[in-house]
C-alpha positions in Angstrom: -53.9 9.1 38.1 -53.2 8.9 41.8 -49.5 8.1 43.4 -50.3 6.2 47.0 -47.4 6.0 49.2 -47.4 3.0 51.7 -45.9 4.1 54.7 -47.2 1.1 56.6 -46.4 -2.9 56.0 -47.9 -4.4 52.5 -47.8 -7.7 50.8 -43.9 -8.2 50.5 -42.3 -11.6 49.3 -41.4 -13.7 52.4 -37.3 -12.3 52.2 -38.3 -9.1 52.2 -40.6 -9.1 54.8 -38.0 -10.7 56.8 -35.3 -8.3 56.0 -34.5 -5.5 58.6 -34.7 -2.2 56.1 -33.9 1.1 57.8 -36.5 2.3 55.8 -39.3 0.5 52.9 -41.9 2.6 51.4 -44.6 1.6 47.9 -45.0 3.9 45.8 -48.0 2.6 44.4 -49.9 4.0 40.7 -53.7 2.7 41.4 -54.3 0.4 39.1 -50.4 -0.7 38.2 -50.0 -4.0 37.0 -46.1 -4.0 37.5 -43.9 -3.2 40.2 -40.4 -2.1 40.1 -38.6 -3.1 42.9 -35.7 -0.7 44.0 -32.9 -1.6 46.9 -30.8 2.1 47.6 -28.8 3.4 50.3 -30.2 7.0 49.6 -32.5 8.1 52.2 -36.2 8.1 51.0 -36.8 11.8 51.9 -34.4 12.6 48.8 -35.2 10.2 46.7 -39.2 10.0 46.8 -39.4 13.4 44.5 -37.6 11.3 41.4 -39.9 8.1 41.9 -43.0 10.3 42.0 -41.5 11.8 38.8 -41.5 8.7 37.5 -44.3 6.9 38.3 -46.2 10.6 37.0 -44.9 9.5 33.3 -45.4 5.6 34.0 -49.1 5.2 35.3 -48.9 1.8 34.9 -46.0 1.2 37.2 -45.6 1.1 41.3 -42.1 1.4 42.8 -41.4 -0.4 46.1 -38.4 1.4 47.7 -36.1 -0.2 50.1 -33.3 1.1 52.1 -30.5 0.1 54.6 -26.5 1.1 54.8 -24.1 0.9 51.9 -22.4 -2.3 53.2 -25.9 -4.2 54.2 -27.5 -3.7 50.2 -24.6 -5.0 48.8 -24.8 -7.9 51.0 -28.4 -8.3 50.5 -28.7 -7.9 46.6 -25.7 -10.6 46.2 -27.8 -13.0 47.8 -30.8 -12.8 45.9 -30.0 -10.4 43.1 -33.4 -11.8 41.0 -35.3 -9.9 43.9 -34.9 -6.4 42.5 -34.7 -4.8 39.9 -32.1 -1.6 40.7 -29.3 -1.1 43.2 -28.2 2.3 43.7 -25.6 3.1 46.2 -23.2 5.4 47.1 -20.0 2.9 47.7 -18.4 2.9 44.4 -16.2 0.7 45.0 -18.7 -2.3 46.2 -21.2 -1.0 43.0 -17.9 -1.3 40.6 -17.2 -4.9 42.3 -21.0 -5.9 41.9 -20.7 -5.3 37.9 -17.3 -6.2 37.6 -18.9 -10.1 38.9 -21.5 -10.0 36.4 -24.4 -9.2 38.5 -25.3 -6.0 36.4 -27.2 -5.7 33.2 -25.4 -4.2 30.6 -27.8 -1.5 28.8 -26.7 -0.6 25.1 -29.1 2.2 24.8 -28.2 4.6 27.8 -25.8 7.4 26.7 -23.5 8.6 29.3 -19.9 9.6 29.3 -17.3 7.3 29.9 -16.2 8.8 32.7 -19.4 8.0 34.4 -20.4 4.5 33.6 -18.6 1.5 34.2 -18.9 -1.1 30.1 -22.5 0.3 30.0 -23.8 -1.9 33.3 -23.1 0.9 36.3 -24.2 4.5 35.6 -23.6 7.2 37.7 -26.0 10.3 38.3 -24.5 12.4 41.1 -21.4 14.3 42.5 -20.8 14.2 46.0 -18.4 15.6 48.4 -17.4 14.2 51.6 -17.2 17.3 53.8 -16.5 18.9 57.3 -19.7 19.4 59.1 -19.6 21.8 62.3 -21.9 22.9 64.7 -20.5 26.8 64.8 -21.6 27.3 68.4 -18.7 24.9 69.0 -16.2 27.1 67.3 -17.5 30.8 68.8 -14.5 33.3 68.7 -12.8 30.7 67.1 -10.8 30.2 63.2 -13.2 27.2 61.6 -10.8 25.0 60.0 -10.8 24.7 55.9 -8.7 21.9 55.6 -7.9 18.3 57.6 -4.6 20.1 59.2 -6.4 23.0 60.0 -8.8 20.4 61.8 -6.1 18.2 63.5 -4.9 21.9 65.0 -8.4 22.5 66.2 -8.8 19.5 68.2 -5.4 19.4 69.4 -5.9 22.9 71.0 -9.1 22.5 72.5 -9.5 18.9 73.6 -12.3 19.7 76.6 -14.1 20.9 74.0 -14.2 18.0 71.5 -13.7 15.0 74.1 -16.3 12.5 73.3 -17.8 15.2 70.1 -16.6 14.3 67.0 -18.1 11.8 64.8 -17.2 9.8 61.5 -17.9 6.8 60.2 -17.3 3.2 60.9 -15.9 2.2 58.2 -16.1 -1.8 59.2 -20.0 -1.3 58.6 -19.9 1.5 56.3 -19.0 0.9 52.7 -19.6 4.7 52.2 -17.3 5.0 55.1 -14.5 2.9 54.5 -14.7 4.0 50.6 -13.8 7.3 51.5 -11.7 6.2 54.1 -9.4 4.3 51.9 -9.3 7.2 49.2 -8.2 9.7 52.1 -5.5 7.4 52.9 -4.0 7.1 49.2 -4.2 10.5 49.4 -2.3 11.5 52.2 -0.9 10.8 55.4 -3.2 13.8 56.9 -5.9 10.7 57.4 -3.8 9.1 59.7 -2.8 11.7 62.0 -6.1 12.9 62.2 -7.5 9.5 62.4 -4.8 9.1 65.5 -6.3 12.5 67.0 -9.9 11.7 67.0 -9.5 8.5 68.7 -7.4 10.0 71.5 -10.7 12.4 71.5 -13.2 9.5 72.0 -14.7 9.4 68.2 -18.1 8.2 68.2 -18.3 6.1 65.5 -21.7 5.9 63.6 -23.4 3.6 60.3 -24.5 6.6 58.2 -24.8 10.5 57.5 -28.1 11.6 58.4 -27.2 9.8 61.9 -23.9 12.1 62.4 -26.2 15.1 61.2 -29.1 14.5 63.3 -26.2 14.4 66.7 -24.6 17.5 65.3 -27.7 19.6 65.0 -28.8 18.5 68.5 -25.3 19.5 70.3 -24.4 15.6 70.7 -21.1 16.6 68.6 -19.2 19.5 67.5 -17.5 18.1 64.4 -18.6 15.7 61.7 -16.1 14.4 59.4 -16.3 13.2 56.0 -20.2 13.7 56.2 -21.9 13.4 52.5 -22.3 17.4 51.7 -25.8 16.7 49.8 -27.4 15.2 53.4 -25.7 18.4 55.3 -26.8 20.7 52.6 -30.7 19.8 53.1 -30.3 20.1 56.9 -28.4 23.6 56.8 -31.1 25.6 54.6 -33.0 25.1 58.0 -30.5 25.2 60.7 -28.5 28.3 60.4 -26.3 26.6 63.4 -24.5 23.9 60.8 -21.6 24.9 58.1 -20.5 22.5 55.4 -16.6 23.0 54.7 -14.9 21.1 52.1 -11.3 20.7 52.7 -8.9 23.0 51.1 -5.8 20.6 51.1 -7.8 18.0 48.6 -11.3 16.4 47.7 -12.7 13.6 48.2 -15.7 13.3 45.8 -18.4 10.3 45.3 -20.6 9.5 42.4 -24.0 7.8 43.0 -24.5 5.2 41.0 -27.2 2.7 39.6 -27.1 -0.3 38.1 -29.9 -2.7 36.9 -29.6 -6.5 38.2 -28.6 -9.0 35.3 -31.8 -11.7 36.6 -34.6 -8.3 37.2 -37.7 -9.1 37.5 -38.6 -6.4 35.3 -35.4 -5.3 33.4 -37.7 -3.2 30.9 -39.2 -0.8 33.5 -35.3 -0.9 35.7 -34.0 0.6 32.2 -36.4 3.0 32.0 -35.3 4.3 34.9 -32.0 4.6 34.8 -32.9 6.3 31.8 -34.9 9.1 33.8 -32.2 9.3 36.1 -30.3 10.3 33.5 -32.4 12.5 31.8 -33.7 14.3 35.2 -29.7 15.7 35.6 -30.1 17.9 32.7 -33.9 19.0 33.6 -33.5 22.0 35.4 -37.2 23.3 34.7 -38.4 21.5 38.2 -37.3 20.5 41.8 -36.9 16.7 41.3 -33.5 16.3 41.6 -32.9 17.1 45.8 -29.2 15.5 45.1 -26.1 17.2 43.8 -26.2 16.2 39.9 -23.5 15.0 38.0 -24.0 17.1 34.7 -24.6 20.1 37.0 -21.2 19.8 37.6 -19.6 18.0 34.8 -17.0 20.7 34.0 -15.6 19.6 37.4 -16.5 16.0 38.0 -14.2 14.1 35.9 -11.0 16.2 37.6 -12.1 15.6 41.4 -14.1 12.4 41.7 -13.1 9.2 42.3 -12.7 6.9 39.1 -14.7 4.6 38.2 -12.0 1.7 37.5 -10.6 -1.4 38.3 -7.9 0.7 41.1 -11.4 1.3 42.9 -11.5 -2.4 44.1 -8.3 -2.5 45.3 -9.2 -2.5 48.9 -12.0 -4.7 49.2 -9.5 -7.5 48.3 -10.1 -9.3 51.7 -6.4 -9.2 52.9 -5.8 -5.4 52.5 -9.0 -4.6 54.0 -8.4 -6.8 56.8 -5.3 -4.8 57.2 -6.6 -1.6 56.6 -9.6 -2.0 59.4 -6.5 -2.9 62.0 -4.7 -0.3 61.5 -7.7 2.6 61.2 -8.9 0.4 64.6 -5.4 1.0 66.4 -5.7 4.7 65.2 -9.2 5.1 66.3 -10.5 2.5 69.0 -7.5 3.6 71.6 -8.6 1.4 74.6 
């Protein structure tokens, strides 16, 4: 059995093919007479070694793998959710909203604990931090900060420094972003205040993770804040100039999650694989799973992550986040 990857354009329904994807790559099994038809916002580089896995034990199936932000999948699944079969993302809160409207399948043969599935249609299979990210040269001779206060006291005391070299999200085109965001707000006024100080500091505001990573490795910024810990990690085996610090004061930890869409095109194979998702977390004989997985850690999980319930949605109810987004934009965009 041979595994192709398509790195190049294929035959792709019309949509698709119009559809701007940050990245789209077929997995292909020669000979497969089905396709499974994945839409993620988790970078292919992590993700290919568990769809390899898959198709190894599924010869007859070929995975086509499409990714773009948190906020754009969401967008793009709701509009034609009989176009794929799987959305994984990392914005709980839009993945909890997508079930909670009956776009999700509900699977009665997937055991997971409650804590980590959402009435058996949204499953999660990672823990992820949002973290500090430095680049150390930036802090020579100098205390790095383990927690948001000891942060806000960095910047404040060396503004040449940072002036125009920190990063973070946009949280108006991140749903990663403005999920973690929102739960850093409920948490404590820190957010603000440091919100306040990075925007007198000319934040540059980006879409994603690996974007913030790829500026802080080069020396574009000093400081990345609330980067995902699992993209930092991969980077910092390599680049001996980037530390991951995960604030002291209090965490601010995701779960990946999947779900299979209620019209599929092929809800037998999408179940399968949310099955080997599952099944991969508790496989530690091989190097399949690049992510951070949530049986790994599921001593600590259910006491530091964010929930997966109906509180989640909270803020996407379109007055509050219009109201949140004006007032992280007064704190931020200071023009």
């Amino acid at each position: 059995m041979r595994i192709i990857v398509a790195l190049t354009i294929w035959i792709l329904p019309q949509l698709v093919l119009a559809q701007d994807w940050e990245d789209r790559r077929l997995f292909e099994n020669e000979g497969a007479e089905r396709t499974l038809r994945i839409i993620s916002s988790t970078d292919t580089s992590l993700f290919a070694p568990i769809v390899e896995d898959f198709l190894s034990k599924n010869p007859e199936v070929s995975v086509e793998y499409l990714v773009n932000g948190t906020a754009d999948i969401d967008q793009i699944f709701r509009a034609d959710p009989d176009k794929y079969d799987l959305l994984i993302s990392s914005a709980m809160d839009l993945q909890l909203k997508t079930a909670n409207d009956g776009l999700a399948l509900r699977l009665s043969d997937v055991a997971h604990p409650p804590w980590a599935q959402w009435r058996q249609s949204l499953f999660a299979f990672t823990s992820e931090p949002a973290a500090i990210v430095v680049n150390k040269a930036a802090f020579a001779d100098h205390p790095l900060p383990r927690s948001r206060q000891e942060l806000i006291e960095s910047l404040r005391a060396r503004p040449n420094v940072f002036k125009g070299h920190i990063g973070t999200y946009d949280i108006r085109q991140s749903g990663l972003g403005y999920l973690f965001a929102t739960q850093d707000a409920r948490a404590s006024e820190t957010f603000w205040r440091l919100m306040e100080v990075m925007g007198a500091l000319d934040v540059r505001l980006y879409c994603c993770s690996g974007d913030m990573i790829d500026d802080l490795s080069d020396g574009t910024i000093a400081v990345a804040y609330n980067v995902l810990g699992s993209y930092a990690s991969v980077r910092v085996e390599s680049e001996d100039q980037i530390e991951i610090i995960l604030p002291s004061d209090f965490p601010t930890t995701m779960m990946r999650t999947a779900l299979v869409s209620k019209d599929a095109p092929q809800p037998e194979i999408a179940v399968e694989f949310v099955q080997h998702l599952i099944r991969l977390q508790s496989d530690h004989s091989n190097d399949v799973f690049l992510l951070p997985s949530l049986r790994a850690q599921e001593s600590d999980v259910e006491r530091a992550t964010i929930a997966l319930e109906p509180a989640l949605m909270t803020f996407l109810d379109k007055l509050k986040r219009r109201r949140f987004i004006g007032e992280w934009e007064n704190a931020v965009i200071q023009k």
